[in-house]
C-alpha positions in Angstrom: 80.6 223.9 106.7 83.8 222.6 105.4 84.0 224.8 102.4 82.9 227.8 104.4 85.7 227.7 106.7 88.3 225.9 104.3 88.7 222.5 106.8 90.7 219.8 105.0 88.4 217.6 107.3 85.7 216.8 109.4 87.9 217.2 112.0 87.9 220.8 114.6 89.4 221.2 117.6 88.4 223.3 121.1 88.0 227.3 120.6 88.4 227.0 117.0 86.2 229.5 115.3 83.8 228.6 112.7 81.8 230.6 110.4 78.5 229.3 110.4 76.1 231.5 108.3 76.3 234.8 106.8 75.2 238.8 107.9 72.8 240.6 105.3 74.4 244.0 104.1 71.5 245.5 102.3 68.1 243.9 103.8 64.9 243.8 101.8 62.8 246.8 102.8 59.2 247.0 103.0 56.7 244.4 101.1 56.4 245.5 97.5 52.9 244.0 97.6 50.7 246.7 96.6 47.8 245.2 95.9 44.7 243.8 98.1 44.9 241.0 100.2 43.1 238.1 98.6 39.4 237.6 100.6 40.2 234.0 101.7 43.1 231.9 101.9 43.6 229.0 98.8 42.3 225.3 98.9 44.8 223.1 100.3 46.3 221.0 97.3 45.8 217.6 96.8 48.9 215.5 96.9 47.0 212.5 94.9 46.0 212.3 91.4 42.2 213.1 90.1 40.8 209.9 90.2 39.3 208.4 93.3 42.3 207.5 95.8 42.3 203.6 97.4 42.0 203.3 101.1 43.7 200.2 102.2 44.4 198.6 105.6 46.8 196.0 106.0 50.4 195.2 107.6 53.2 197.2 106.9 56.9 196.5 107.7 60.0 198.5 108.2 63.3 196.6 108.7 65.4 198.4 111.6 68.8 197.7 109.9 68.3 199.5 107.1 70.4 201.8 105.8 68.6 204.6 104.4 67.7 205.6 108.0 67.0 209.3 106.7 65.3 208.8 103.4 61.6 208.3 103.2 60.0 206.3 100.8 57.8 203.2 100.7 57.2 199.9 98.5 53.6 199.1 97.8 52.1 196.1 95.5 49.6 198.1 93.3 50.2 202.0 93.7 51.4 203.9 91.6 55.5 204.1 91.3 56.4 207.8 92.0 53.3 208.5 93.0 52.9 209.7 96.8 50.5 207.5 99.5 49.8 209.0 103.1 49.9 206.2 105.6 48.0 206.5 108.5 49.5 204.7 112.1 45.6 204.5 113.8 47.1 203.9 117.3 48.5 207.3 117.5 46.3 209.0 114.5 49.8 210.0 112.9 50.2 210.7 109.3 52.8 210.9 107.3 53.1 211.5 103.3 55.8 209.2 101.2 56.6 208.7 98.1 56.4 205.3 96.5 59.5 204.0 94.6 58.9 200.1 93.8 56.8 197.4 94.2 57.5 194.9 97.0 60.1 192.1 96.7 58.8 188.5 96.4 60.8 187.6 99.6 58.5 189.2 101.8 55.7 187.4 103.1 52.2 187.8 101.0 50.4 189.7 104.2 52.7 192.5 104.0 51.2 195.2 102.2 53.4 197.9 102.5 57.1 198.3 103.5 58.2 201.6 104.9 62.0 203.0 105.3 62.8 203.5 109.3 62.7 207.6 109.1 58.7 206.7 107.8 58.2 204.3 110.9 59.9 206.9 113.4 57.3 209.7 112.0 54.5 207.5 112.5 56.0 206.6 116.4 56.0 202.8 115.3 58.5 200.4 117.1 57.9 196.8 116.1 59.0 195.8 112.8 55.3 194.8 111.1 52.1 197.3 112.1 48.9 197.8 111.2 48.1 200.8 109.1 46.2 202.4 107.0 46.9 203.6 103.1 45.5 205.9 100.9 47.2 206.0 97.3 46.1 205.7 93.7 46.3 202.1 91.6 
């Protein structure tokens, strides 16, 4: 927004005008699809690996100061790094998909077995700090 409108700062005052997207001149015609329609829509894709993914339930833990409030990613003990696990929250049967960028630090207590970033713990409607849930993620 700052380049756009060439603002030194974050800063804008009262009835200043911004510019805030941009107008089309030549717009796309008609689909150049030309062919059929395929019969039936494609398979959902599989966000795990081949092999047979591990359902886990156990305590997970998200720390409420932390301060990559917007990023979401989770620490597990034996799944893969950089590989993605859906966590379950089975009070409110929400999911949510992460991806999974370390192991867990020996200072957190043995029970824990998965540690979450707050914008995972807000998508799953969790408010306490530790909560049960429920994993599924390749080793």
């Amino acid at each position: 927004m700052r380049k756009l409108n060439y603002l030194p700062s974050n800063d804008i005052s009262i009835d200043q005008q911004l510019l805030v997207g941009w107008f089309v001149l030549h717009p796309v015609g008609e689909s150049l699809h030309t062919g059929d329609l395929p019969a039936r829509a494609p398979e959902p894709i599989d966000p795990f690996y081949p092999e047979d993914p591990t359902l886990q339930i156990g305590v997970a833990y998200w720390k409420k100061t932390d301060t990559h409030a917007s990023h979401m990613f989770a620490m597990h003990r034996s799944a893969r790094i950089n590989s993605m696990i859906e966590i379950t929250n089975p009070m409110f049967k929400s999911k949510v998909l992460v991806k999974v960028v370390g192991r867990i630090p020996p200072t957190y207590k043995d029970d824990i077995a998965l540690v979450v970033s707050p914008a995972v713990a807000k998508k799953l409607g969790v408010l306490d700090p530790r909560f049960r849930a429920e994993m599924r993620f390749v080793e």
